[in-house]
N, C-alpha and C positions, 0 to 999 in steps of 0.2 A: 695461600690465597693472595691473590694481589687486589690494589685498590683498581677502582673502576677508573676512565681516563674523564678528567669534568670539564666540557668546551670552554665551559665560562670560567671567568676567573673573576675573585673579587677587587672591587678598587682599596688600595689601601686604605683607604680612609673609612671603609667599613669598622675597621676595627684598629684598635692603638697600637702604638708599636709595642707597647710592651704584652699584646696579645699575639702580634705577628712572631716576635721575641718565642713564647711562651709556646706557640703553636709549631716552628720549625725545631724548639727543643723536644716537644714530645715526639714528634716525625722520627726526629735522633735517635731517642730512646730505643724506639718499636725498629731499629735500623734500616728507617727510610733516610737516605742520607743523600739521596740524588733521586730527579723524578721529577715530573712539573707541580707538584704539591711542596714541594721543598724550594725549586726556581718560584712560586708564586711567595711562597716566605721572603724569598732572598729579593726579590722585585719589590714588594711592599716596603721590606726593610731600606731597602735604597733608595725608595721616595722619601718614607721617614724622616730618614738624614739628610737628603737634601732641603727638605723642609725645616728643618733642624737647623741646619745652616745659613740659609736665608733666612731666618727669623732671628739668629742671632746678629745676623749682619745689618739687620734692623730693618728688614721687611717686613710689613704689616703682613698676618697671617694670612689672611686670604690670597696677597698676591703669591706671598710665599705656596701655597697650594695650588696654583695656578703657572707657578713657574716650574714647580716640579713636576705638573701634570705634561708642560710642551717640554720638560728633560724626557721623562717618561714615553712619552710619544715619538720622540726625535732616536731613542735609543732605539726602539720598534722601529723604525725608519728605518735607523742604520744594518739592522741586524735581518730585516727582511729584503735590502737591496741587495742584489749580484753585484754593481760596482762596489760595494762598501767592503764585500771580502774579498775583491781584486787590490784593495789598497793595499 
């Protein structure tokens, strides 16, 4: 039986990273190891850190959520443009 396909995806900030953490480990487990439940783990987890990193570089958290939110959107950008896999 496979999982059903879910349009929505959550914003990371639904949940912490050590739940995004905690959620593509059990994915592991059950050997989902690739699949858009697993990209929405690995997506969440890359906002995390970049918010992670901006905050340590001394951005006040909010911006820091806000800067990873137009990373997050600009990667969508890139990844849904035709010129951006012609580069």
């Amino acid at each position: 039986m496979t999982a059903p396909d879910n349009a929505t995806t959550a914003h990371p900030r639904t949940r912490s990273m050590e739940s995004w953490r905690g959620r593509k480990a059990v994915l592991a487990s059950r050997g989902e190891t690739t699949g858009p439940r697993v990209e929405e783990c690995a997506a969440a987890l890359d906002w995390w850190r970049n918010r992670a990193t901006f905050v340590k570089a001394g951005v006040s958290e909010a911006a820091a959520e806000d800067l990873a939110d137009q990373l997050d959107q600009q990667a969508e950008a890139d990844t849904e443009s035709p010129a951006a896999a012609a580069l």
